[in-house]
PDB file of N, CA, C and O in Angstrom:
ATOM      1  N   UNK A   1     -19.758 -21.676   1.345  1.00  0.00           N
ATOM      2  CA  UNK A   1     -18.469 -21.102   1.651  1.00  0.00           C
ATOM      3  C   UNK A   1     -17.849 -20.491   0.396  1.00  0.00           C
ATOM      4  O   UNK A   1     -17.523 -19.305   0.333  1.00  0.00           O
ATOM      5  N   UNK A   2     -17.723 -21.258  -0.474  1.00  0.00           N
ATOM      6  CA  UNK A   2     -17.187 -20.835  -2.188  1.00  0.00           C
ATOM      7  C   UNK A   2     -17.853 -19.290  -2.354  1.00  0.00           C
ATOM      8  O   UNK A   2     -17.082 -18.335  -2.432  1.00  0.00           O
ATOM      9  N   UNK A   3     -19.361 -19.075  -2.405  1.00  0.00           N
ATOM     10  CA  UNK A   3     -19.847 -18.023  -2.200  1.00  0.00           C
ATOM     11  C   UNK A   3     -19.999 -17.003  -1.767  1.00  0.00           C
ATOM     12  O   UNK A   3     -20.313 -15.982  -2.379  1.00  0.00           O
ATOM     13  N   UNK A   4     -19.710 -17.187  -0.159  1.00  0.00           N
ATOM     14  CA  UNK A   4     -18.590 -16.062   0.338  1.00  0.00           C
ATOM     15  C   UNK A   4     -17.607 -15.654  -0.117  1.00  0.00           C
ATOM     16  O   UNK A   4     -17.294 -14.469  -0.229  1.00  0.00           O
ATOM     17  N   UNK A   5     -16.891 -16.755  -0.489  1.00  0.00           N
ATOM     18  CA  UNK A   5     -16.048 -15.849  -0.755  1.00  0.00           C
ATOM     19  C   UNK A   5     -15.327 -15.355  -2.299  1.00  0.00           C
ATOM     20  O   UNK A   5     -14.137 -15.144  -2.530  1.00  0.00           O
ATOM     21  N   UNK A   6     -16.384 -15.270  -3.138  1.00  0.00           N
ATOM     22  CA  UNK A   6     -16.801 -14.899  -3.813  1.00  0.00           C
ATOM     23  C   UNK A   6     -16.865 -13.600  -4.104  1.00  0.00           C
ATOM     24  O   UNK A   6     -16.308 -12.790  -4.844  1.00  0.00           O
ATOM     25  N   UNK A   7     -18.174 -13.663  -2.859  1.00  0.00           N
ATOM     26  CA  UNK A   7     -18.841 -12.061  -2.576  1.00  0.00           C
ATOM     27  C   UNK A   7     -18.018 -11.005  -2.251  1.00  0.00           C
ATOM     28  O   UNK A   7     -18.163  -9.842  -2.627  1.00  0.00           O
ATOM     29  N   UNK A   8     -16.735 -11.653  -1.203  1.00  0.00           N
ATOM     30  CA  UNK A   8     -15.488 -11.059  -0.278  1.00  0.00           C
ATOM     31  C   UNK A   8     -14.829 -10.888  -1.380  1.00  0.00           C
ATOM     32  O   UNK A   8     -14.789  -9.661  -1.470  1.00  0.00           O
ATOM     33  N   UNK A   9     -14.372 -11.247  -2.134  1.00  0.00           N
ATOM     34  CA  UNK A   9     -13.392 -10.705  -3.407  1.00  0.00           C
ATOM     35  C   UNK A   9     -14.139  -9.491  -4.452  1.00  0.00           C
ATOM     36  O   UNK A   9     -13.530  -8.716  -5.189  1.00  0.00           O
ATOM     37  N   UNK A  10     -15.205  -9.563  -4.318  1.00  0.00           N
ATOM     38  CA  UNK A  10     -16.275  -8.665  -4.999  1.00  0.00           C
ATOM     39  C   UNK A  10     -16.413  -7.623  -4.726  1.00  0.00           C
ATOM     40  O   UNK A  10     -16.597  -6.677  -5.493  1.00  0.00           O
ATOM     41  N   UNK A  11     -16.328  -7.615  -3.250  1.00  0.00           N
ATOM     42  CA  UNK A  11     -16.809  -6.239  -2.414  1.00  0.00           C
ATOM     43  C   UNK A  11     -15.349  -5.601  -1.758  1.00  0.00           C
ATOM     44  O   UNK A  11     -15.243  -4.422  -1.420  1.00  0.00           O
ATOM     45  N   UNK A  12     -14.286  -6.582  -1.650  1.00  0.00           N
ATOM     46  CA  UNK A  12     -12.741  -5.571  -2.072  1.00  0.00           C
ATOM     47  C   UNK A  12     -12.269  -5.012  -3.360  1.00  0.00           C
ATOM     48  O   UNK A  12     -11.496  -4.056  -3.306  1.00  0.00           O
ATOM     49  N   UNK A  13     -12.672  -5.533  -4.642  1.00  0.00           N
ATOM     50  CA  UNK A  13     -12.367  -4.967  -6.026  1.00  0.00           C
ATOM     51  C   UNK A  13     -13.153  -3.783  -5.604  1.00  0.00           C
ATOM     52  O   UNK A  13     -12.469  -2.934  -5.031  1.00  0.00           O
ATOM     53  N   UNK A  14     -14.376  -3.512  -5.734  1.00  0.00           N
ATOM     54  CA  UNK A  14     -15.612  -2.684  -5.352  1.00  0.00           C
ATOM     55  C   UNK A  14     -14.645  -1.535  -4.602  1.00  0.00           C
ATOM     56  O   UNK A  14     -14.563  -0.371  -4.995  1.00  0.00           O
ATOM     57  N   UNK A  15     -13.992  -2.037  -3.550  1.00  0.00           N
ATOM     58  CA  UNK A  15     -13.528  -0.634  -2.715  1.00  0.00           C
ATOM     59  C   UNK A  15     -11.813  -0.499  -2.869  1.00  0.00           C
ATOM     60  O   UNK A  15     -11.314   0.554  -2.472  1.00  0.00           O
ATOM     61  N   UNK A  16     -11.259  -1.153  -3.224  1.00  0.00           N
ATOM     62  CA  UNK A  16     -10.019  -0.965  -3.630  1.00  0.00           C
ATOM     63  C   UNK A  16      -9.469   0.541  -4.278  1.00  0.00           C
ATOM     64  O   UNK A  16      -8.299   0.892  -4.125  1.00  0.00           O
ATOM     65  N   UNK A  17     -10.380   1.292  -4.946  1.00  0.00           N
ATOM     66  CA  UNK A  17     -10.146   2.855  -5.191  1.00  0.00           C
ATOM     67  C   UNK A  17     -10.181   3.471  -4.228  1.00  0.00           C
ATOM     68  O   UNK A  17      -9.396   4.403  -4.053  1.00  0.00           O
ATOM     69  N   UNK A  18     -11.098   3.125  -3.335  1.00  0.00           N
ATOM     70  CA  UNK A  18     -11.323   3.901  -2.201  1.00  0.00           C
ATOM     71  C   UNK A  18     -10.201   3.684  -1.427  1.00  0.00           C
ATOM     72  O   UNK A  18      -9.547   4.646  -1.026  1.00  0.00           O
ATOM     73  N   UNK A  19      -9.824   2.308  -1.108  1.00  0.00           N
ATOM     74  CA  UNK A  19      -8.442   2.037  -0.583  1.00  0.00           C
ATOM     75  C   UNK A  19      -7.282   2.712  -0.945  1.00  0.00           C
ATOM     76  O   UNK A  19      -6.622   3.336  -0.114  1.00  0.00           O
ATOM     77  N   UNK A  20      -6.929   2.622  -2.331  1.00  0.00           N
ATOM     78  CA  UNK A  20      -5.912   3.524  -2.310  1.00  0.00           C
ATOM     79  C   UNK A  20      -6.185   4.740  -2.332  1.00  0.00           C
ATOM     80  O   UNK A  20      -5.143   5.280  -1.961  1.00  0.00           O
ATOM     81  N   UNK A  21      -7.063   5.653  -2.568  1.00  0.00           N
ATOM     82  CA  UNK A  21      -7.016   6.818  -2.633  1.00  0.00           C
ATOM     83  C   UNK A  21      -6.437   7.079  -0.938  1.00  0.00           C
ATOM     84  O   UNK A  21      -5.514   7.768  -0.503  1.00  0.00           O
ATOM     85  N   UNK A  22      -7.433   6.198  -0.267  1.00  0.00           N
ATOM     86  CA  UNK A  22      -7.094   6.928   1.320  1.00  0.00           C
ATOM     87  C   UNK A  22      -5.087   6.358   1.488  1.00  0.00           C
ATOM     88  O   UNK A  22      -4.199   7.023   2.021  1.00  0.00           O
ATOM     89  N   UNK A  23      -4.981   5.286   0.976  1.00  0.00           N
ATOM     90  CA  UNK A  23      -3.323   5.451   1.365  1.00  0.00           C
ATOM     91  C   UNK A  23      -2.440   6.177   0.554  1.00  0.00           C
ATOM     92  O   UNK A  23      -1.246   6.021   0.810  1.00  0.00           O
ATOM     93  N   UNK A  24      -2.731   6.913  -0.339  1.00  0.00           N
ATOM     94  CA  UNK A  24      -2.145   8.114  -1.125  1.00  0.00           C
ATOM     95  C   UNK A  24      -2.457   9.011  -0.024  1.00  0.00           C
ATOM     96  O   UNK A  24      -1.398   9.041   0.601  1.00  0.00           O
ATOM     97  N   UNK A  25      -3.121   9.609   0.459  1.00  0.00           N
ATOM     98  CA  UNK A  25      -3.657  10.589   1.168  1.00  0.00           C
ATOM     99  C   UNK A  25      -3.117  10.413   2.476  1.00  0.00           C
ATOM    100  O   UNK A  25      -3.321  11.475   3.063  1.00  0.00           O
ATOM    101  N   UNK A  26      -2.451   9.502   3.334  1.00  0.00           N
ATOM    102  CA  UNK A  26      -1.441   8.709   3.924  1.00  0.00           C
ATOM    103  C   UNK A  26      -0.164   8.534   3.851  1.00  0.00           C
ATOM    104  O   UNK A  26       0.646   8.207   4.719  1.00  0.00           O
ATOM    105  N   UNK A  27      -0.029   8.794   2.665  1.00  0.00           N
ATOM    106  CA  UNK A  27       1.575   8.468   2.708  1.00  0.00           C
ATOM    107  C   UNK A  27       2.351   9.770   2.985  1.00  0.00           C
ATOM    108  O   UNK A  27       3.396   9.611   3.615  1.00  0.00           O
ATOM    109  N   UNK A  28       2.121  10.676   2.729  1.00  0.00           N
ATOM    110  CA  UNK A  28       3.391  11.738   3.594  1.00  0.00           C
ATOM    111  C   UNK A  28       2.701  11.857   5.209  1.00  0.00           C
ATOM    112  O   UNK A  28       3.361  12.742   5.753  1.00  0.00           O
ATOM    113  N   UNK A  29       1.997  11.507   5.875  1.00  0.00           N
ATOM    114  CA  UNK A  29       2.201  11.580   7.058  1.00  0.00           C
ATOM    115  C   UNK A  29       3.405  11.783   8.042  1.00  0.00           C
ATOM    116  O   UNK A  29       4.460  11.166   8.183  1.00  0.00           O
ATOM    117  N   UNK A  30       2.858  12.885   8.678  1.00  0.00           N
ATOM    118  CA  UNK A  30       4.537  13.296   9.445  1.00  0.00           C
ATOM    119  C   UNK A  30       4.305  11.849  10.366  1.00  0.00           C
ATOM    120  O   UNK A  30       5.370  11.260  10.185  1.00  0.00           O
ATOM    121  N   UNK A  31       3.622  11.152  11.085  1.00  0.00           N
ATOM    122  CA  UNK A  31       3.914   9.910  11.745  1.00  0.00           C
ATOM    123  C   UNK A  31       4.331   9.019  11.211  1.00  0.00           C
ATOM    124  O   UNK A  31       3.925   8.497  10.172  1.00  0.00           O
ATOM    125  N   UNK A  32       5.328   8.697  11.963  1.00  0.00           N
ATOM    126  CA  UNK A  32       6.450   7.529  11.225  1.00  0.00           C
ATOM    127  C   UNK A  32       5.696   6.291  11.310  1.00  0.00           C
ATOM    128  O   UNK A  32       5.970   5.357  10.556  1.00  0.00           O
ATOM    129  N   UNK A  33       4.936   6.226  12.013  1.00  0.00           N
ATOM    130  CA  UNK A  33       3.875   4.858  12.198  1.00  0.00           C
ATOM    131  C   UNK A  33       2.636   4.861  10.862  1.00  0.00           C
ATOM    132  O   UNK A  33       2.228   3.865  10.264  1.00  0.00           O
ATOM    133  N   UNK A  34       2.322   5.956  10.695  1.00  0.00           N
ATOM    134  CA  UNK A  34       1.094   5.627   9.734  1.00  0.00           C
ATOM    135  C   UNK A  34       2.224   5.569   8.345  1.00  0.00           C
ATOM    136  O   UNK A  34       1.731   4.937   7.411  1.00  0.00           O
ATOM    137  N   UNK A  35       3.535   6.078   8.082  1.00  0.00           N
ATOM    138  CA  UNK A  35       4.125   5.783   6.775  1.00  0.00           C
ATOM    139  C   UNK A  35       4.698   4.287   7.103  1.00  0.00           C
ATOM    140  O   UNK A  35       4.899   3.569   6.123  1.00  0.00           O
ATOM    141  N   UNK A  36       4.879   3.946   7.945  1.00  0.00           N
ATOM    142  CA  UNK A  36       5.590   2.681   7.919  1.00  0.00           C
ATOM    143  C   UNK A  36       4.348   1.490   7.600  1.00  0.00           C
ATOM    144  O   UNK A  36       4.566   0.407   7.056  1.00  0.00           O
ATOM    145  N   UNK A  37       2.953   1.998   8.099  1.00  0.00           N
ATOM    146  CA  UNK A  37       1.634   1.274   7.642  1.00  0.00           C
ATOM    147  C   UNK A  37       1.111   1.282   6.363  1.00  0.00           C
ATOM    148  O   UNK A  37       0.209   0.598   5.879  1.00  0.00           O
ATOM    149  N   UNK A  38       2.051   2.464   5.705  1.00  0.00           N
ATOM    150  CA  UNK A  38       1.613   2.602   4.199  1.00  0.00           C
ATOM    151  C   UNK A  38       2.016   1.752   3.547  1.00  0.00           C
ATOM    152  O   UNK A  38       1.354   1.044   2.788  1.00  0.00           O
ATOM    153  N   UNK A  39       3.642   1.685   3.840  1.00  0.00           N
ATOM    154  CA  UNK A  39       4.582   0.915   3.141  1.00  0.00           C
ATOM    155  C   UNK A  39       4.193  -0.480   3.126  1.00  0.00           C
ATOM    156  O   UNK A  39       4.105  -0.957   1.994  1.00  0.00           O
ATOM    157  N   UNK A  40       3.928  -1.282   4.126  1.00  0.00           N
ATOM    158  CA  UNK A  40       3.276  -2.268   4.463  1.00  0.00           C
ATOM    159  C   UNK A  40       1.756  -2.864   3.665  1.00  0.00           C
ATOM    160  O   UNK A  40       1.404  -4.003   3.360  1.00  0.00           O
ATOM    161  N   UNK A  41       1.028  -1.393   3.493  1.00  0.00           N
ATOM    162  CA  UNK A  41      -0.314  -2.006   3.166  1.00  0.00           C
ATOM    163  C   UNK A  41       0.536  -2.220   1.351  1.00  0.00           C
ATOM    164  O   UNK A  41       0.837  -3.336   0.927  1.00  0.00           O
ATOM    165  N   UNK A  42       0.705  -1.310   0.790  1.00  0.00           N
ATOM    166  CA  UNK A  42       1.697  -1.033  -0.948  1.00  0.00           C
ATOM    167  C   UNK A  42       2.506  -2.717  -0.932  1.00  0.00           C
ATOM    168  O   UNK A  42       2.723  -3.286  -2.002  1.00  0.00           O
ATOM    169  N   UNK A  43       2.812  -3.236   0.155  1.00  0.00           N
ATOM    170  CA  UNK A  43       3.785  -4.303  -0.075  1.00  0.00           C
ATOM    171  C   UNK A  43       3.047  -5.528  -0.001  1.00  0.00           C
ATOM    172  O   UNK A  43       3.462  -6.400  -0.765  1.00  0.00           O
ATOM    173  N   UNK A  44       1.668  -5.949   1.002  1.00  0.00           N
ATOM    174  CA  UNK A  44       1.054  -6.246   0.774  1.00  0.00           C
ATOM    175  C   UNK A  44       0.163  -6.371  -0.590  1.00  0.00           C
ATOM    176  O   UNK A  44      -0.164  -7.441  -1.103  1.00  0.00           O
ATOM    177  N   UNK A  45      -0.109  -5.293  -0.992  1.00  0.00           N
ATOM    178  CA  UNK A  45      -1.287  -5.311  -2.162  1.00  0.00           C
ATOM    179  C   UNK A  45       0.125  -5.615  -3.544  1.00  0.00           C
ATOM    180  O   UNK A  45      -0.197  -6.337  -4.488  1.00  0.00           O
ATOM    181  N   UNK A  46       1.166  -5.187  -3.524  1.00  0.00           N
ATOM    182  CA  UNK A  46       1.800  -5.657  -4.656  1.00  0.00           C
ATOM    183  C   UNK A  46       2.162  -6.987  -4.351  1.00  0.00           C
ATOM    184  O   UNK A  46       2.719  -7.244  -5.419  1.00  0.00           O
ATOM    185  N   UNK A  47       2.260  -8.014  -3.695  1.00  0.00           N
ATOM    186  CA  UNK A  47       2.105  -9.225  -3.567  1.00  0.00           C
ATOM    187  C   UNK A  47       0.811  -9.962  -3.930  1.00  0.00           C
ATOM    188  O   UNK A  47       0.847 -11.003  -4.585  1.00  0.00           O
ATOM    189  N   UNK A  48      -0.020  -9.564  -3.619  1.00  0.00           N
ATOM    190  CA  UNK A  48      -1.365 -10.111  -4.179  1.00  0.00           C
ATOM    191  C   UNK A  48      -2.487  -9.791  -4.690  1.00  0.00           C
ATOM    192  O   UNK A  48      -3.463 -10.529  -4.826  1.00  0.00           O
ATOM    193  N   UNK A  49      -2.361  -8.454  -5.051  1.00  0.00           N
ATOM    194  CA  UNK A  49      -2.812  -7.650  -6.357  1.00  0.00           C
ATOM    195  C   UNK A  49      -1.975  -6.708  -7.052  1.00  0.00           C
ATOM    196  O   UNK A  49      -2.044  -5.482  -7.136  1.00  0.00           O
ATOM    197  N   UNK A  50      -1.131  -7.585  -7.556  1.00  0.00           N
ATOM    198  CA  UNK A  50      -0.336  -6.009  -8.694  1.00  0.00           C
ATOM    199  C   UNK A  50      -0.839  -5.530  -9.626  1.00  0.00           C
ATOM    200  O   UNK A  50      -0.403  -4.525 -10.187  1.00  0.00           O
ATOM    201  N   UNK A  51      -1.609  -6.010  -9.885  1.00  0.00           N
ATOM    202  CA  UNK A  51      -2.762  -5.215 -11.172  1.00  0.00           C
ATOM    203  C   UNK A  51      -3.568  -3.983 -10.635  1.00  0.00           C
ATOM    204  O   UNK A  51      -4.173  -3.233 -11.401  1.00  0.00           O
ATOM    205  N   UNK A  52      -3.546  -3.836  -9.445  1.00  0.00           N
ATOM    206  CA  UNK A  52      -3.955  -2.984  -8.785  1.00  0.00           C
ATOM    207  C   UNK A  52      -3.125  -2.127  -8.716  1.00  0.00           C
ATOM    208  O   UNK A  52      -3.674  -1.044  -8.921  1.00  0.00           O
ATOM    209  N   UNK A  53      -2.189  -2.030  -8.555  1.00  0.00           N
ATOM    210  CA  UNK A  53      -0.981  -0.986  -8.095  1.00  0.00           C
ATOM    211  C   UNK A  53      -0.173  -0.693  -9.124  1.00  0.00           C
ATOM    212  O   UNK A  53       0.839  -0.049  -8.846  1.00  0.00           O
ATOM    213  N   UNK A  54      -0.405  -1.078 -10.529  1.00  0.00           N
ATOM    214  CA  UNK A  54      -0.105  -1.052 -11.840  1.00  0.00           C
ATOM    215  C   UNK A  54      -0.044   0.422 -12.482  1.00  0.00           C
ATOM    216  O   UNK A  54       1.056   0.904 -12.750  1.00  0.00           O
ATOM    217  N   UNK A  55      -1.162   1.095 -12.714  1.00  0.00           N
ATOM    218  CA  UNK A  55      -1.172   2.600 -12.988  1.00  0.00           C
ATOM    219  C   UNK A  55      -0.729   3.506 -11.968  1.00  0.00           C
ATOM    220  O   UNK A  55      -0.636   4.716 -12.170  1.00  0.00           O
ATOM    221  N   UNK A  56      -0.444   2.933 -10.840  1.00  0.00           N
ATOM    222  CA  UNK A  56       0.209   3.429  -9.738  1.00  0.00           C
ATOM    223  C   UNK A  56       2.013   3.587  -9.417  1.00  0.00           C
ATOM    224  O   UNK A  56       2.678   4.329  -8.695  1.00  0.00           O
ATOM    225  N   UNK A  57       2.376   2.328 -10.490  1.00  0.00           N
ATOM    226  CA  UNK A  57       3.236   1.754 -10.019  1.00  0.00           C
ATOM    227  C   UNK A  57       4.692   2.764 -10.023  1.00  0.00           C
ATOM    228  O   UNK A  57       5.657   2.522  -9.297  1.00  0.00           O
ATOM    229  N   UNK A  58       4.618   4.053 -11.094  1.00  0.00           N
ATOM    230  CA  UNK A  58       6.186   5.119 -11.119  1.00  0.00           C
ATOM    231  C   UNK A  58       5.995   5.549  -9.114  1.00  0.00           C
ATOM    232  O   UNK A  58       6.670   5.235  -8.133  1.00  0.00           O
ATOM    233  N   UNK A  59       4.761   6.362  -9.299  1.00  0.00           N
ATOM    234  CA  UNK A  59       4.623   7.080  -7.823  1.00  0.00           C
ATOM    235  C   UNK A  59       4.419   6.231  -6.392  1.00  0.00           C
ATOM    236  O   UNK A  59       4.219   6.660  -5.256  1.00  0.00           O
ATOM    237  N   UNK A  60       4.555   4.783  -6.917  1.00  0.00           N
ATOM    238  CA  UNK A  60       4.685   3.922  -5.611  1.00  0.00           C
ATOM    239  C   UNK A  60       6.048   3.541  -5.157  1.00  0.00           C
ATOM    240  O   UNK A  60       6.351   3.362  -3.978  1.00  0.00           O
ATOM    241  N   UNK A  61       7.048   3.399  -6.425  1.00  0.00           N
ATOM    242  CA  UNK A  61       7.980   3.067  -6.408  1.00  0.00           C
ATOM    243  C   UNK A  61       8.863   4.428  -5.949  1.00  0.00           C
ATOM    244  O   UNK A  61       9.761   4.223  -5.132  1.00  0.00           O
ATOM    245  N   UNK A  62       8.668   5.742  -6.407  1.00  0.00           N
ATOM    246  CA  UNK A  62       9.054   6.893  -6.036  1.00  0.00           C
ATOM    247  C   UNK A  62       9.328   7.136  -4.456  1.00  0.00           C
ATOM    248  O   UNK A  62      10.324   7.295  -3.750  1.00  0.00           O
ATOM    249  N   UNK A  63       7.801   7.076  -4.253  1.00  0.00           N
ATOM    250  CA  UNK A  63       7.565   6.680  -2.710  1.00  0.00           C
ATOM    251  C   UNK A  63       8.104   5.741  -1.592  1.00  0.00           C
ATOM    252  O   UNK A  63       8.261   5.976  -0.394  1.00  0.00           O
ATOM    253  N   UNK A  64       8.369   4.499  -2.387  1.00  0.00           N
ATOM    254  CA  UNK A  64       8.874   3.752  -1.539  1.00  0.00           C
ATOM    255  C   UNK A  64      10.682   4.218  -1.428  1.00  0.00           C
ATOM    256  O   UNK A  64      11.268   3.974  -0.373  1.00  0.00           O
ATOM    257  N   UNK A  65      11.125   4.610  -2.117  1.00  0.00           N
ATOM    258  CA  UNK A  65      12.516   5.246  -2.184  1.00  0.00           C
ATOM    259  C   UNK A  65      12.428   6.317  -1.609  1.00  0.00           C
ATOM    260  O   UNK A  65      13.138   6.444  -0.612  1.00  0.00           O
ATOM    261  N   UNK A  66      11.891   7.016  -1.854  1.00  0.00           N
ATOM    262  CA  UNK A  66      11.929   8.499  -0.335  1.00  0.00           C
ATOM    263  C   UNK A  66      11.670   7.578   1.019  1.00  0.00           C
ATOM    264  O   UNK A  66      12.527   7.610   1.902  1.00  0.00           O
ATOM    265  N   UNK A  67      10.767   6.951   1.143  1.00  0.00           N
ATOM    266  CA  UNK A  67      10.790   6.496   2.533  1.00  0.00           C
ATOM    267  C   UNK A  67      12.085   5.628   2.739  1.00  0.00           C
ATOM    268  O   UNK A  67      12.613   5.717   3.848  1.00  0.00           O
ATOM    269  N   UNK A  68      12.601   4.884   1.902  1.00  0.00           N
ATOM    270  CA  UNK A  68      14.033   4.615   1.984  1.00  0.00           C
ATOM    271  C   UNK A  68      14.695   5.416   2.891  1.00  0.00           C
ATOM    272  O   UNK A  68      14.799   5.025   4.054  1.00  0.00           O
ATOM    273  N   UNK A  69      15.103   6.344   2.588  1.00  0.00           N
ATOM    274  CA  UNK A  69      15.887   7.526   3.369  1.00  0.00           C
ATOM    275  C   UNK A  69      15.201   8.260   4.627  1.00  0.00           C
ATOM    276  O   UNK A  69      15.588   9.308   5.145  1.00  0.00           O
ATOM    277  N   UNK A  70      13.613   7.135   5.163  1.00  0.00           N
ATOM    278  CA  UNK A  70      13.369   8.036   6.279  1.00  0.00           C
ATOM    279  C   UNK A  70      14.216   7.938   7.524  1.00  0.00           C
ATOM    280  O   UNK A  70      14.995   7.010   7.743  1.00  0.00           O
ATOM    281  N   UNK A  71      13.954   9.226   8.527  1.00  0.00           N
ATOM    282  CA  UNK A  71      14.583   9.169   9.835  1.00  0.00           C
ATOM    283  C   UNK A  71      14.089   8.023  10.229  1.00  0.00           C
ATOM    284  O   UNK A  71      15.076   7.370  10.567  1.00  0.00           O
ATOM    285  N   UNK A  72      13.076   7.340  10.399  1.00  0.00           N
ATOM    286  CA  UNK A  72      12.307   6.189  11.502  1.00  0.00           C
ATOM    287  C   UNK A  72      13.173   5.054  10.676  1.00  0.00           C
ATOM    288  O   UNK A  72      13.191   5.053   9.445  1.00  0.00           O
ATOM    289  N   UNK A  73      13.665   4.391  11.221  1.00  0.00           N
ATOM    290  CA  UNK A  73      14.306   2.575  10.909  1.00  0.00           C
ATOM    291  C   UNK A  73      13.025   1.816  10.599  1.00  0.00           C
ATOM    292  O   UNK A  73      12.919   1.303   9.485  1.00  0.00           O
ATOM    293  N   UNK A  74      12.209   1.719  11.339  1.00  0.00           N
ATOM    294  CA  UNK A  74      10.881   0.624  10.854  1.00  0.00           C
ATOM    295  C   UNK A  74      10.156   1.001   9.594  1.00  0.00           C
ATOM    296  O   UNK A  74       9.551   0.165   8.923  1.00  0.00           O
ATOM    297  N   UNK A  75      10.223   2.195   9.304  1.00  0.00           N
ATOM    298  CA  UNK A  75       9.910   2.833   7.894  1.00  0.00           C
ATOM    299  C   UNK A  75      10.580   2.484   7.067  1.00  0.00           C
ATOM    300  O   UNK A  75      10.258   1.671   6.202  1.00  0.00           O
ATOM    301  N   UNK A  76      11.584   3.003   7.169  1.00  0.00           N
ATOM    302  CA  UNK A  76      12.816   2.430   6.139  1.00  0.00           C
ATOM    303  C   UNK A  76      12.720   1.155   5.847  1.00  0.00           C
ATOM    304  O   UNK A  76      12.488   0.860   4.674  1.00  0.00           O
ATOM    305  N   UNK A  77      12.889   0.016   6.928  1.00  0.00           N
ATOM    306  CA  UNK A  77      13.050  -1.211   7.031  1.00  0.00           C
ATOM    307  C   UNK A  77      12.013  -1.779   5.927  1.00  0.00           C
ATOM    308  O   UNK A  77      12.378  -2.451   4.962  1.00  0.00           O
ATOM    309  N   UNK A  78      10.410  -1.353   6.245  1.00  0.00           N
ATOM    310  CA  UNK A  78       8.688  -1.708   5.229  1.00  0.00           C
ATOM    311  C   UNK A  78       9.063  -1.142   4.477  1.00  0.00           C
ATOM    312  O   UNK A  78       8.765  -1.800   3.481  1.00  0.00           O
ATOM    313  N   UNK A  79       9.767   0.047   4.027  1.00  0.00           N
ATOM    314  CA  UNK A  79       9.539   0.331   2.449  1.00  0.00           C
ATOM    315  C   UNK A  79      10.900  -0.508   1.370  1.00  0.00           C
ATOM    316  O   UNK A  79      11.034  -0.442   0.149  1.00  0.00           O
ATOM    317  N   UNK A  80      12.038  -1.513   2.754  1.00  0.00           N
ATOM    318  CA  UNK A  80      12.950  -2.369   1.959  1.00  0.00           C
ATOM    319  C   UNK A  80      12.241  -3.519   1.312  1.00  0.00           C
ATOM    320  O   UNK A  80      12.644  -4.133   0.324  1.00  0.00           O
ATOM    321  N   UNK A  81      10.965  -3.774   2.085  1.00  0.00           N
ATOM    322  CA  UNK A  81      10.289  -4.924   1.592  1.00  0.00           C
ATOM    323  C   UNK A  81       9.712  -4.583  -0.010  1.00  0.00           C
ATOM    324  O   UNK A  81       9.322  -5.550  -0.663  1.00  0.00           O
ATOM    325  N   UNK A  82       9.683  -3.815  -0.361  1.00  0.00           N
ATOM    326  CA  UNK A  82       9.052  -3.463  -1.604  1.00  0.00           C
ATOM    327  C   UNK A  82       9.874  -4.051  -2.548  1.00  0.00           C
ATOM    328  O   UNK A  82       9.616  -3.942  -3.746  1.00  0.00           O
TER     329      UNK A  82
END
C-alpha cells in the first residue's frame, strides 16, 4: 500500500505541468461552469501543493480577482475561497 502510493504521488508531480498548463488554457472560458472549476481546481492545489502554484502565483492571484467580479455567483463565490 505505502508503495502505491508512492508511485500515485510520482505520477501526479510527473503530470502536474500538464495540469496546469491545461487549467491556464481554461481559465477565460466564456462558461461560467468550467471558470468556476478552475477556481476550485487553483484552490485545491494551493491547499496542498503551493509549491506548485508558486511561479504561478502573481497570474493566479490576478485571476482569481477578475473572477471576483464575475457575472456567475458560483464563480465569484470559488474564486472567494482563494
Amino acid at each position: 500500500m505505502h508503495l502505491f502510493s508512492i508511485l500515485a504521488k510520482m505520477a501526479l508531480y510527473a503530470s502536474v505541468d500538464k495540469y496546469l498548463h491545461g487549467l491556464f488554457g481554461l481559465a477565460n472560458d466564456p462558461a461560467a461552469e468550467v471558470r468556476k472549476l478552475v477556481c476550485a481546481a487553483f484552490v485545491q492545489l494551493i491547499e496542498v501543493r503551493p509549491s506548485v502554484l508558486e511561479p504561478h502565483m502573481k497570474n493566479v492571484i490576478e485571476y482569481m480577482l477578475q473572477v471576483n467580479k464575475d457575472t456567475d455567483d458560483e464563480a465569484t463565490l470559488e474564486a472567494c475561497e482563494f
